[in-house]
N, CA and C atoms as an extended XYZ file, in Angstrom:
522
Properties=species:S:1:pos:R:3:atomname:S:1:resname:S:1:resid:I:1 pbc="F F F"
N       -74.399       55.672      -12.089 N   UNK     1
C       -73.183       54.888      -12.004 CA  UNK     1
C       -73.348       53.819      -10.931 C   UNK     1
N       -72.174       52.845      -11.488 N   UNK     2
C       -72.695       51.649       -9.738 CA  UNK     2
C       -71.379       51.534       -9.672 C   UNK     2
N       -71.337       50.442       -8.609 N   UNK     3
C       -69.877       49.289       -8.245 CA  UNK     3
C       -70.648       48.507       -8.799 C   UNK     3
N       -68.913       47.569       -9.324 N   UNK     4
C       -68.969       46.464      -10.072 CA  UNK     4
C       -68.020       45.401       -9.332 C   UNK     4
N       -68.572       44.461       -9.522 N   UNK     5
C       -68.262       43.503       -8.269 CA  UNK     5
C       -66.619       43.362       -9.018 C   UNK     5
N       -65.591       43.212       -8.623 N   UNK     6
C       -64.074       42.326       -8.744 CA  UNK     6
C       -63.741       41.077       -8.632 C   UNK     6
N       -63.902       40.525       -9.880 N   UNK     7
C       -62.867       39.047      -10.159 CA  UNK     7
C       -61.860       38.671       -9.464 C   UNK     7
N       -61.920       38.031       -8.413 N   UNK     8
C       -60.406       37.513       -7.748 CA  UNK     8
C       -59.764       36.577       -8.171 C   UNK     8
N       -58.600       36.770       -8.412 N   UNK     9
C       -57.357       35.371       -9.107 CA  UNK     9
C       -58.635       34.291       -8.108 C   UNK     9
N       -58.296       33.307       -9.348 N   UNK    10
C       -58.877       31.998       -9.608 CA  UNK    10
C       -60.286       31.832      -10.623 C   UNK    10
N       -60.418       33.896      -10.624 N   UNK    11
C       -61.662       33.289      -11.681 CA  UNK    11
C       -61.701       32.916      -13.151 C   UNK    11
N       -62.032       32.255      -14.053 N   UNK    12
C       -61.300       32.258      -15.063 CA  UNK    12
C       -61.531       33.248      -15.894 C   UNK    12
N       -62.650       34.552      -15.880 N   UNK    13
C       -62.384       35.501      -16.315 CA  UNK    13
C       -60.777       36.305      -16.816 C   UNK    13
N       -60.273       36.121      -15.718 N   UNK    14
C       -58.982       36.727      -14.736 CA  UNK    14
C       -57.714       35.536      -16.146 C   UNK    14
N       -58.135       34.776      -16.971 N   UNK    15
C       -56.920       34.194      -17.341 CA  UNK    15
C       -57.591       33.755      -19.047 C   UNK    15
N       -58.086       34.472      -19.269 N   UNK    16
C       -58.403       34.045      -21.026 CA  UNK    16
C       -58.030       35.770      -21.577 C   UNK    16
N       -57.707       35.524      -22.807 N   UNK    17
C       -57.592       36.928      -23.034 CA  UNK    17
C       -58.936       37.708      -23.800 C   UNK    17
N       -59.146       38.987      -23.702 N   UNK    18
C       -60.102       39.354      -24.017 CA  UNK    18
C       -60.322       39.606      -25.264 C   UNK    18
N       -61.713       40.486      -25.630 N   UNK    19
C       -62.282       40.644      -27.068 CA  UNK    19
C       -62.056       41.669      -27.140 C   UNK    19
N       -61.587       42.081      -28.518 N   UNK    20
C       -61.870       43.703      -28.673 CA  UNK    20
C       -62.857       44.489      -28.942 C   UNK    20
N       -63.019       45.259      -28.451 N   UNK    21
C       -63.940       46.427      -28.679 CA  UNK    21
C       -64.646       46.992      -30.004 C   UNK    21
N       -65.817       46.267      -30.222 N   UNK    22
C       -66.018       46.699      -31.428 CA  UNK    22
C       -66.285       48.411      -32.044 C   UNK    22
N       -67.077       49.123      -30.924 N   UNK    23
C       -67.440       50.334      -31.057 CA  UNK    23
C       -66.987       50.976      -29.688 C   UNK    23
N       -65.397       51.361      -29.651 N   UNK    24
C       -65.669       52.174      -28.689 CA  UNK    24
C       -66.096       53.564      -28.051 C   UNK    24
N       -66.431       54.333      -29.010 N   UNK    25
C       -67.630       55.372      -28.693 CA  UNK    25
C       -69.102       54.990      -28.316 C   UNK    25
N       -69.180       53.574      -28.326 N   UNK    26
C       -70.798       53.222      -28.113 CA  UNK    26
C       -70.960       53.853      -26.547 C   UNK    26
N       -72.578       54.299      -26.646 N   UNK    27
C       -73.299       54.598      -25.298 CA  UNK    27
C       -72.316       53.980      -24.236 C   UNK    27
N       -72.837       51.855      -24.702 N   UNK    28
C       -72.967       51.021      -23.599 CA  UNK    28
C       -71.304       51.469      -23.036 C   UNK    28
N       -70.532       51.224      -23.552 N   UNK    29
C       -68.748       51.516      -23.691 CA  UNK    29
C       -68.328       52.277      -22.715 C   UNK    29
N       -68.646       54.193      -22.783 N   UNK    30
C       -69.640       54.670      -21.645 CA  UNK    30
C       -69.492       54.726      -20.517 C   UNK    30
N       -70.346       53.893      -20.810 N   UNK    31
C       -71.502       53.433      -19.196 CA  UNK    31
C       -70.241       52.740      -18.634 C   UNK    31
N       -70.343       51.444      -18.830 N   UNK    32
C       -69.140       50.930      -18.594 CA  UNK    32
C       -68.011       51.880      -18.322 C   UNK    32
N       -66.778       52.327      -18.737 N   UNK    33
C       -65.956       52.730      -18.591 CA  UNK    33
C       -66.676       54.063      -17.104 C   UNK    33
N       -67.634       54.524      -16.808 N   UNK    34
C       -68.116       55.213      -15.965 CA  UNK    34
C       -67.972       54.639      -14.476 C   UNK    34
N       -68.764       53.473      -15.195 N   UNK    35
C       -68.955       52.366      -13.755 CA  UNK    35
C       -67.362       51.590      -13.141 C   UNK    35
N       -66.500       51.574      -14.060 N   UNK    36
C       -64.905       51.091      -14.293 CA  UNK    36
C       -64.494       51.670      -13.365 C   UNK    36
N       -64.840       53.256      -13.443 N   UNK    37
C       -63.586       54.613      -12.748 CA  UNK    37
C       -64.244       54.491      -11.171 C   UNK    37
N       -65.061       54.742      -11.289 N   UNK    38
C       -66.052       54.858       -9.754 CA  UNK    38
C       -65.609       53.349       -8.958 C   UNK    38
N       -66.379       52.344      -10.222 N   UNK    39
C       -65.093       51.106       -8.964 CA  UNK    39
C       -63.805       50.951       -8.497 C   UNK    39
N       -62.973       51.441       -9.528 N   UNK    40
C       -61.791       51.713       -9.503 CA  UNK    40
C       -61.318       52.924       -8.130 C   UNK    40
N       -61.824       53.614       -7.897 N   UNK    41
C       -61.314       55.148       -7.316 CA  UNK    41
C       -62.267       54.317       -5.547 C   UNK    41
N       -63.819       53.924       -6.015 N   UNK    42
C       -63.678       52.892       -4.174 CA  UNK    42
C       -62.865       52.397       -4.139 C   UNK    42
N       -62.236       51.295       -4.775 N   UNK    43
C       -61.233       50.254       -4.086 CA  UNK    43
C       -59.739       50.878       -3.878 C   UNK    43
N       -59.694       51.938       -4.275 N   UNK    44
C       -58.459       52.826       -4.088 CA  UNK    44
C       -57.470       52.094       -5.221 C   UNK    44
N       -57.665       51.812       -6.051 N   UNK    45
C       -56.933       51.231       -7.109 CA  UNK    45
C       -56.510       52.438       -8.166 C   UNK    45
N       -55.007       51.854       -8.966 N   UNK    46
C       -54.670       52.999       -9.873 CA  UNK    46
C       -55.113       52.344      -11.663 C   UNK    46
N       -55.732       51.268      -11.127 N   UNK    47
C       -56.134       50.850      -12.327 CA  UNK    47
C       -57.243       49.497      -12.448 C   UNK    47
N       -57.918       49.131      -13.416 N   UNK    48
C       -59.003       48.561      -13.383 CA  UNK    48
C       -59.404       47.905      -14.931 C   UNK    48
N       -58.753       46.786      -15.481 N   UNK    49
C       -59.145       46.429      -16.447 CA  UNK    49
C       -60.773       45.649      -16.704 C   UNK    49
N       -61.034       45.364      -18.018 N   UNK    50
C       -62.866       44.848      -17.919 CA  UNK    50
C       -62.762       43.661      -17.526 C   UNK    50
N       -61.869       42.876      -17.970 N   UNK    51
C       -62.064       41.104      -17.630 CA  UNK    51
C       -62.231       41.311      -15.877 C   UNK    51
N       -61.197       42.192      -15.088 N   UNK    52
C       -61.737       42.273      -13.389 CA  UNK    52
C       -63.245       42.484      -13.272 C   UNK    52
N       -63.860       43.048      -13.912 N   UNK    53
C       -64.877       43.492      -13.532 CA  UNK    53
C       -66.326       42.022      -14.037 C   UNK    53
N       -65.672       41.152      -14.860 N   UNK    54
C       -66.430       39.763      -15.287 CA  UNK    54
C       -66.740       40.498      -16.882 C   UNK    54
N       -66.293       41.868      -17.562 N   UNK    55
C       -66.596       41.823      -19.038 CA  UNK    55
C       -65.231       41.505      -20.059 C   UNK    55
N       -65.211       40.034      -20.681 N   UNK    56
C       -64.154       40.101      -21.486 CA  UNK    56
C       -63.626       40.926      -22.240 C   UNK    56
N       -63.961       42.175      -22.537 N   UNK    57
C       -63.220       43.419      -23.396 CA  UNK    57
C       -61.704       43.648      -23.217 C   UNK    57
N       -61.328       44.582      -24.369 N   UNK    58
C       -59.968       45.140      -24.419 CA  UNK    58
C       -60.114       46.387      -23.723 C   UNK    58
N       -60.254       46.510      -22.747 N   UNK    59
C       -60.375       48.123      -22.529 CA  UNK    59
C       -60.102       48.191      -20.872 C   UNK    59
N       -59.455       49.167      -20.199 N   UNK    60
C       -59.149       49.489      -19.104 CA  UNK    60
C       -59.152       50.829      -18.360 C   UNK    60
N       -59.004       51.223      -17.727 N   UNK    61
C       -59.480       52.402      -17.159 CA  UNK    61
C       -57.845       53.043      -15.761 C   UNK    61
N       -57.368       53.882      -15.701 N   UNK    62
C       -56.188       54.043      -15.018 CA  UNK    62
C       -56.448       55.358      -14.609 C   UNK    62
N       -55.404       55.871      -13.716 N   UNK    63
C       -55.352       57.298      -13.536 CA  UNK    63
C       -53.981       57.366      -12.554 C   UNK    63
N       -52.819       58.015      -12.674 N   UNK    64
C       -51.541       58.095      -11.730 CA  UNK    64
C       -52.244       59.325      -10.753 C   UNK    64
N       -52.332       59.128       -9.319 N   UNK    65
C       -52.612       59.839       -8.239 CA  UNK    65
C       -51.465       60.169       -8.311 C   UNK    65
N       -51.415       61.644       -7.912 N   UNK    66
C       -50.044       62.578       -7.288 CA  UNK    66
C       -49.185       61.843       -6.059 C   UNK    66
N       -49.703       61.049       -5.517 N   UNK    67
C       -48.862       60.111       -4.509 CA  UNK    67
C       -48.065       58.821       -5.098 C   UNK    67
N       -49.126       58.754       -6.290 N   UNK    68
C       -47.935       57.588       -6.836 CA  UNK    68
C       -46.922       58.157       -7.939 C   UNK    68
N       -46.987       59.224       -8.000 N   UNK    69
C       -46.220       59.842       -9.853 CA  UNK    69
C       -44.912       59.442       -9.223 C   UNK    69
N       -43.820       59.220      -10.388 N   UNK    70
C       -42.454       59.024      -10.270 CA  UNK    70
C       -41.705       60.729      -10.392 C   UNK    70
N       -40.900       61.200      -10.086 N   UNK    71
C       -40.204       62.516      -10.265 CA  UNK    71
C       -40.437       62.514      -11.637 C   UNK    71
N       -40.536       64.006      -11.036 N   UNK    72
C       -40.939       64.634      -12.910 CA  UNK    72
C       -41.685       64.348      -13.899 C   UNK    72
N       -43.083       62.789      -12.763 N   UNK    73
C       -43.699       62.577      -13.737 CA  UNK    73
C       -45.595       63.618      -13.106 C   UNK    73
N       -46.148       63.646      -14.366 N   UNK    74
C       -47.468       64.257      -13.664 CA  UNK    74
C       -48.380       63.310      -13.271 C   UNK    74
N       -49.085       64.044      -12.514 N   UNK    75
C       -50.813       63.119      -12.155 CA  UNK    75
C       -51.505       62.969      -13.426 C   UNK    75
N       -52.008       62.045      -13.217 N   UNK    76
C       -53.164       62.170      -14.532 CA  UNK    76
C       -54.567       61.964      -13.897 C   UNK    76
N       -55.318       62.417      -14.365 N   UNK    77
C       -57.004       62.090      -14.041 CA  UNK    77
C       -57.574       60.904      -14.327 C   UNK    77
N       -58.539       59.965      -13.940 N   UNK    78
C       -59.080       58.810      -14.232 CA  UNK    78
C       -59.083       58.862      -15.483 C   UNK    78
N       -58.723       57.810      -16.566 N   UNK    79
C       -59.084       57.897      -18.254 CA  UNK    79
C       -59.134       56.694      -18.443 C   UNK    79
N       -59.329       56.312      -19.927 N   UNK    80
C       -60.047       55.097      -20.607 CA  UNK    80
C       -59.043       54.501      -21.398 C   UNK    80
N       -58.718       53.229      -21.795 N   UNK    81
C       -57.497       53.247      -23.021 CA  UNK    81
C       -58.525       51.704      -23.122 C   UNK    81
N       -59.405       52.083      -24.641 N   UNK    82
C       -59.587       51.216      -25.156 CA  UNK    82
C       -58.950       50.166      -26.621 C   UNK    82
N       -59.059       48.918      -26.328 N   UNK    83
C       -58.430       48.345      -27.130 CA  UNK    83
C       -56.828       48.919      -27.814 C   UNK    83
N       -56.192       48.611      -26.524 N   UNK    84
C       -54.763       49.559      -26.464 CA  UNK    84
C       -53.702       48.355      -27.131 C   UNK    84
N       -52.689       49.259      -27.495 N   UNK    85
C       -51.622       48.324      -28.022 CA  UNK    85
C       -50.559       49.044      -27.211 C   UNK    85
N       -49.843       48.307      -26.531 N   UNK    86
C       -48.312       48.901      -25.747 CA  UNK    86
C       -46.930       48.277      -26.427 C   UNK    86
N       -46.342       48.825      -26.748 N   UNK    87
C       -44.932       48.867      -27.299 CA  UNK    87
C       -43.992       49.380      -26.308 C   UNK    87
N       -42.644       48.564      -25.795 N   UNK    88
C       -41.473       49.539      -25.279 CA  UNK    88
C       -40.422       50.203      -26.246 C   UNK    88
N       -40.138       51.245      -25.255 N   UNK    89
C       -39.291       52.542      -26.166 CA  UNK    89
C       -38.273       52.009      -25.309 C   UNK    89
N       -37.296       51.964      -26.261 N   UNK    90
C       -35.590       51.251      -25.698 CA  UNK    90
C       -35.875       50.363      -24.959 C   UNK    90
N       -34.591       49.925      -24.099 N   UNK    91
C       -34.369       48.438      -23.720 CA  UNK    91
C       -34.445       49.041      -21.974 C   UNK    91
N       -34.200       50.481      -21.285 N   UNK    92
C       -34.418       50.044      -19.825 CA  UNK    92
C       -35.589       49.843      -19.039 C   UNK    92
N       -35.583       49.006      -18.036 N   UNK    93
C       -36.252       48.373      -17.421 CA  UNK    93
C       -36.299       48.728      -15.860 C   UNK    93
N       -37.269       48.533      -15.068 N   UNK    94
C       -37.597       48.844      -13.626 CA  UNK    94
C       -38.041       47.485      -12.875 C   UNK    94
N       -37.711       47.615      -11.840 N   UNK    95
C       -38.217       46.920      -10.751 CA  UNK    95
C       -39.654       47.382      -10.292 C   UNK    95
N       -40.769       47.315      -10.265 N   UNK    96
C       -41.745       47.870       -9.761 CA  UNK    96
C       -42.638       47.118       -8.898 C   UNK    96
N       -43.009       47.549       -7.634 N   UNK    97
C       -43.863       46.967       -6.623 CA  UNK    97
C       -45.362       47.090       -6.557 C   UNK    97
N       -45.969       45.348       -7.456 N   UNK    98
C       -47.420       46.122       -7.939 CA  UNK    98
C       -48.449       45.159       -6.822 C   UNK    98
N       -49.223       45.571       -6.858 N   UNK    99
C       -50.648       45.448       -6.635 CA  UNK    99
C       -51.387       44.949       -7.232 C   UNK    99
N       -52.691       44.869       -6.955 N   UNK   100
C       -54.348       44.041       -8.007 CA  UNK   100
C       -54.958       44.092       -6.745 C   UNK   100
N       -55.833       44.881       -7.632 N   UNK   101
C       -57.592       44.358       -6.683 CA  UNK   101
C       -57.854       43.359       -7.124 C   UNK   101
N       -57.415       42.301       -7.868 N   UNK   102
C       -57.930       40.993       -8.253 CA  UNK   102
C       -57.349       40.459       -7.121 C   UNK   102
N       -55.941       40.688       -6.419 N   UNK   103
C       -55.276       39.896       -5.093 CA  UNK   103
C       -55.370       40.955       -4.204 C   UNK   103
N       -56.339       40.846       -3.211 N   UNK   104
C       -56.310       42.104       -2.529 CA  UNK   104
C       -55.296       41.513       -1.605 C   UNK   104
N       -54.733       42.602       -0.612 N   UNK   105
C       -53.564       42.588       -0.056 CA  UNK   105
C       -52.536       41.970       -0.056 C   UNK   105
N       -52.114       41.711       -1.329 N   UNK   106
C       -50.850       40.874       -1.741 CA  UNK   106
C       -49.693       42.160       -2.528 C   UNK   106
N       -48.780       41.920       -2.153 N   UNK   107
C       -47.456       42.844       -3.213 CA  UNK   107
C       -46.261       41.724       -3.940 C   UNK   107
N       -45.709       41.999       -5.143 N   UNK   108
C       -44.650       41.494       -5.414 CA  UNK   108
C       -43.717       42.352       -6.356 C   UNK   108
N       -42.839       42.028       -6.670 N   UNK   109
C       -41.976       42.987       -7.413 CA  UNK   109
C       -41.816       42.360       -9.286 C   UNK   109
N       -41.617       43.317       -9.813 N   UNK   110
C       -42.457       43.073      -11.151 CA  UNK   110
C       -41.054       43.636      -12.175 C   UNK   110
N       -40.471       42.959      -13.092 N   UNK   111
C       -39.880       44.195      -13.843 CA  UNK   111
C       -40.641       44.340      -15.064 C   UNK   111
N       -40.487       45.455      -15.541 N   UNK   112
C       -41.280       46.620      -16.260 CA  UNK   112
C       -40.642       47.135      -17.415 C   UNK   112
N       -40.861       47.492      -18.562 N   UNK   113
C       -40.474       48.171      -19.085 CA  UNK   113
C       -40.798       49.476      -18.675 C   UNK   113
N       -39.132       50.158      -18.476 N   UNK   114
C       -39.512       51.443      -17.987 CA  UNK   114
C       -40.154       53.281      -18.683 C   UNK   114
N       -40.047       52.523      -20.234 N   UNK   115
C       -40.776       53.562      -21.271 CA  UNK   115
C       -41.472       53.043      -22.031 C   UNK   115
N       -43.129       53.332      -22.541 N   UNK   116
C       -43.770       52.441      -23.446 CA  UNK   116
C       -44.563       53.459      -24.616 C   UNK   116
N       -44.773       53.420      -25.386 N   UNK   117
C       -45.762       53.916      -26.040 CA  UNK   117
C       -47.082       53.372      -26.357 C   UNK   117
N       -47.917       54.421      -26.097 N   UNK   118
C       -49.082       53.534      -26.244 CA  UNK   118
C       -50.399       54.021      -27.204 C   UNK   118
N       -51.385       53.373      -27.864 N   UNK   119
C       -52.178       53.687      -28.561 CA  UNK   119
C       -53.552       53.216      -28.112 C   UNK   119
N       -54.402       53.876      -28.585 N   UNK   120
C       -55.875       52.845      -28.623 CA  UNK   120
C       -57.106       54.008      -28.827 C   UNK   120
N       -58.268       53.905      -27.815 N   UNK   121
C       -59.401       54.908      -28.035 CA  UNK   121
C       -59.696       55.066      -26.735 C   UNK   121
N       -60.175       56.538      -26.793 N   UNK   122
C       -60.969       56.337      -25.553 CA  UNK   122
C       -62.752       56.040      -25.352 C   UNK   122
N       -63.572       56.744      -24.377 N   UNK   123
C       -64.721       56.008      -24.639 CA  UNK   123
C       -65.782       57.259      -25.187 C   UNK   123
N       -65.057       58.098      -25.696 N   UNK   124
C       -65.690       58.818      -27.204 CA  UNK   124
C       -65.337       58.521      -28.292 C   UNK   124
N       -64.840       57.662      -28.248 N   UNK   125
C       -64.601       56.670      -29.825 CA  UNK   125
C       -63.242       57.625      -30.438 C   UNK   125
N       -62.347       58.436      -29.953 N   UNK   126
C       -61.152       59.450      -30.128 CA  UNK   126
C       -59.811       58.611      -29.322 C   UNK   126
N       -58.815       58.562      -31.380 N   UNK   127
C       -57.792       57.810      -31.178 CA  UNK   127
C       -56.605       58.715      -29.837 C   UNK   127
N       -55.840       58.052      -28.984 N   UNK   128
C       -55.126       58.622      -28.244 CA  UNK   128
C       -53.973       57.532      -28.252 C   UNK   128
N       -53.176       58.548      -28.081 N   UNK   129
C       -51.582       58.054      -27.940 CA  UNK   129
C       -50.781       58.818      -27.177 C   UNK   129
N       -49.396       58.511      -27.110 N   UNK   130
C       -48.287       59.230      -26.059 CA  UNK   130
C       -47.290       58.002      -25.917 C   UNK   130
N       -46.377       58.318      -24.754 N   UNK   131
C       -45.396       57.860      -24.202 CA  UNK   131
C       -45.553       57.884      -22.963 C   UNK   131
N       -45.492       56.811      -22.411 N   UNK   132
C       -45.351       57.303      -20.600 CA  UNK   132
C       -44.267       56.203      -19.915 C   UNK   132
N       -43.765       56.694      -19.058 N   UNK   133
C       -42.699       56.422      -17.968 CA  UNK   133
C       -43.115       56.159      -16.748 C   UNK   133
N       -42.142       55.944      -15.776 N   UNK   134
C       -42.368       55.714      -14.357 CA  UNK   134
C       -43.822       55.241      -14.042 C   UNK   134
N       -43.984       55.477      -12.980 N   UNK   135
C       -45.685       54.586      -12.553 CA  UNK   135
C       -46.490       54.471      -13.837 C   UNK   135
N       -46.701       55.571      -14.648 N   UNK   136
C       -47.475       55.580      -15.636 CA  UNK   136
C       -47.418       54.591      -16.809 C   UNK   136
N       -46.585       54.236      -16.899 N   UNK   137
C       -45.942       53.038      -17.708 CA  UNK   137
C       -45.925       51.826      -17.025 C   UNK   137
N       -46.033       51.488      -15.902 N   UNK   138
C       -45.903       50.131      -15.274 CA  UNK   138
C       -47.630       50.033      -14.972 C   UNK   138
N       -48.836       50.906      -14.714 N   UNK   139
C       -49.730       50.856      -14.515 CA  UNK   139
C       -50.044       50.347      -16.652 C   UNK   139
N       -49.892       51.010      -16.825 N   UNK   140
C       -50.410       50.676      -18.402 CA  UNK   140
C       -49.973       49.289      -18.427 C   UNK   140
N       -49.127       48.773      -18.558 N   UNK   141
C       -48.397       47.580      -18.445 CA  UNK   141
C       -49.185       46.693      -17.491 C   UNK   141
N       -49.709       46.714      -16.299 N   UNK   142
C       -49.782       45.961      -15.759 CA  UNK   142
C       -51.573       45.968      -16.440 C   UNK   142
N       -51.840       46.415      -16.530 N   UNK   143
C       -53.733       46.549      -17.112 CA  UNK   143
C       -53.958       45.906      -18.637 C   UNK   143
N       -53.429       46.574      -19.098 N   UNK   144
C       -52.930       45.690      -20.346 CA  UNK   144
C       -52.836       44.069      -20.699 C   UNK   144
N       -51.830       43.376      -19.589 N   UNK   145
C       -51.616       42.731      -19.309 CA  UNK   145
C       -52.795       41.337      -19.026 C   UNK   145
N       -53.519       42.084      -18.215 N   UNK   146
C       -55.188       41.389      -17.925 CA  UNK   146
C       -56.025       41.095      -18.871 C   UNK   146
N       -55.504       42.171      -19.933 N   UNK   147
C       -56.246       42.001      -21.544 CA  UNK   147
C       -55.895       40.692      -21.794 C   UNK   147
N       -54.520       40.247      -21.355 N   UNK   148
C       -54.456       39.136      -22.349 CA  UNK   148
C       -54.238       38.114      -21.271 C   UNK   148
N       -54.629       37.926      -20.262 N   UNK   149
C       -55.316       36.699      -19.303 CA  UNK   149
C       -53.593       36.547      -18.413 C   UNK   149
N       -53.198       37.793      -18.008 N   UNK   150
C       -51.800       37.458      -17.508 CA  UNK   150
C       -52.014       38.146      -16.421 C   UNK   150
N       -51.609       37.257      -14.897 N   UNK   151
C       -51.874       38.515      -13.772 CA  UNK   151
C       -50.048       38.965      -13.346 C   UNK   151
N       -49.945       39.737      -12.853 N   UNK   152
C       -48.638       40.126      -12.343 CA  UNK   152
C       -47.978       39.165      -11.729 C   UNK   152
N       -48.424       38.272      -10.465 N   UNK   153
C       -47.703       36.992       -9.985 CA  UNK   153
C       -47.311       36.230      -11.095 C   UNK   153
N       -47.339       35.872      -12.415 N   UNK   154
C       -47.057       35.179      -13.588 CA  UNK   154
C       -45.392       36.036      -14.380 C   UNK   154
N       -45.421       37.566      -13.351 N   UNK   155
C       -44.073       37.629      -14.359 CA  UNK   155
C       -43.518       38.345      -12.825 C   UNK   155
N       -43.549       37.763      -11.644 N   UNK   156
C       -42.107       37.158      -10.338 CA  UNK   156
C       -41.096       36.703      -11.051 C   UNK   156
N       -40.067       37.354      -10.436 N   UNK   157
C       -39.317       36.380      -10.885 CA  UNK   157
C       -38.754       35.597       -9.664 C   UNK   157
N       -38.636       36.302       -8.792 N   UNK   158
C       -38.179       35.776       -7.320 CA  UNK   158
C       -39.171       36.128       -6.117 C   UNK   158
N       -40.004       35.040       -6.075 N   UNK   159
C       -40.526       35.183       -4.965 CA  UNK   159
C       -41.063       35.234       -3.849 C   UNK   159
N       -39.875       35.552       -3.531 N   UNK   160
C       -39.165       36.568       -1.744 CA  UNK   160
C       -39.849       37.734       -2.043 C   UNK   160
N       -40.240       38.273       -3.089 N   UNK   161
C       -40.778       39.328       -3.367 CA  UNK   161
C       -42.168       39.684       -2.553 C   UNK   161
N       -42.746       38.737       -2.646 N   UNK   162
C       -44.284       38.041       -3.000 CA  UNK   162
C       -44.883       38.031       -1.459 C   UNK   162
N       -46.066       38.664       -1.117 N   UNK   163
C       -46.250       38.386        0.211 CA  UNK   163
C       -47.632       39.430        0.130 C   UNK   163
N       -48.127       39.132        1.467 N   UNK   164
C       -48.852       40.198        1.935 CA  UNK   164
C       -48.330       41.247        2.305 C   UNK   164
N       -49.533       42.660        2.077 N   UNK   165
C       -48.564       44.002        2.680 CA  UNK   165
C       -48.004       44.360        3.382 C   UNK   165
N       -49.285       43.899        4.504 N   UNK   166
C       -48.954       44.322        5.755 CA  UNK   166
C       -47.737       43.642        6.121 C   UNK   166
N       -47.126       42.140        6.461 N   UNK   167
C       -46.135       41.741        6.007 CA  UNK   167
C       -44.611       42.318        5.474 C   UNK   167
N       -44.877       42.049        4.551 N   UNK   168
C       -43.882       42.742        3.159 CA  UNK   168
C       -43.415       44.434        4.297 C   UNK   168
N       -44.475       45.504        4.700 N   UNK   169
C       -44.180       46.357        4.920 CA  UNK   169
C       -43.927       46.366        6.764 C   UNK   169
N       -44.207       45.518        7.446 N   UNK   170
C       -43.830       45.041        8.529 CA  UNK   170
C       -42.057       44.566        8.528 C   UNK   170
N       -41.670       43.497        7.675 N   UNK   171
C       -39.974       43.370        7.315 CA  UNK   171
C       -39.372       44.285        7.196 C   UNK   171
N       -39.822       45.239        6.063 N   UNK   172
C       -39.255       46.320        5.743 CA  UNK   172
C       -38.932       47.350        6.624 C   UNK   172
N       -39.634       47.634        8.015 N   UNK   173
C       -39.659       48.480        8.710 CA  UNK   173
C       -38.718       48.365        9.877 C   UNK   173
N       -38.195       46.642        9.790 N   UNK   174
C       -37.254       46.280       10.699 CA  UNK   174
C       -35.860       46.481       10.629 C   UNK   174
């Protein structure tokens, strides 16, 4: 397994949308999605799409840490959601405070659909689906998202939001 270097906003990786996945059970697919989680879990990130990493694909890699779950929602383990399609379930919506290792130390506030369903493969070529909520749903959402050349600062709506952390969590503390 290695690190894989991270695309920072401005690369244009970071703003075309990607290709889909022709075989996602292939070896290479894999490998990749291997090398995804391991970069993903150094940079302390809860998620890691391919265009960050410089490969245009549909495919992303997530996992909800027990520190980020919403009540009543579970942890999940690092996993794969290739060439995913996200749909929202009903009309409510969240405020959510996201992140990118593409902007390192930047936060802004994001709204979300707060239930989604989702489909795609993972990287044994095995269809997977579900429903997810709270963090788990705004992380899908926001990875997803990269699929199609959109970073989170693109859906601010106000932002006062928008800042560095340390910052942002410096105000907050006052």
């Amino acid at each position: 397994m290695a690190l894989l270097k991270i695309a920072r906003m401005g690369h244009p990786v970071l703003l075309r949308p990607a290709l889909p996945v022709e075989s996602p059970g292939a070896p290479e697919i894999a490998s990749l999605v291997k090398d995804m989680i391991e970069t993903m879990l150094d940079a302390s990130g809860a998620g890691l799409a391919a265009p960050q990493v410089h490969h245009s694909l549909r495919l992303f890699v997530y996992h909800v840490p027990a520190a980020r779950r919403d009540d009543g929602e579970e942890a999940l383990a690092p996993r794969a959601l290739i060439n995913p399609v996200i749909s929202p379930v009903g009309e409510e919506r969240m405020d959510c405070v996201e992140g990118c290792l593409s902007l390192p130390g930047l936060r802004g506030v994001v709204r979300r659909h707060a239930c989604v369903r989702y489909e795609g493969w993972n990287e044994r070529g095995e269809a997977v689906s579900g429903e997810a909520r709270g963090f788990h749903a705004n992380v899908l959402q926001h990875e997803n998202d990269h699929l199609d050349g959109i970073l989170y600062t693109m859906r601010i709506d106000d932002f006062r939001s928008f800042g560095f952390t340390d910052e942002l969590t410096r105000e907050n503390a006052t």
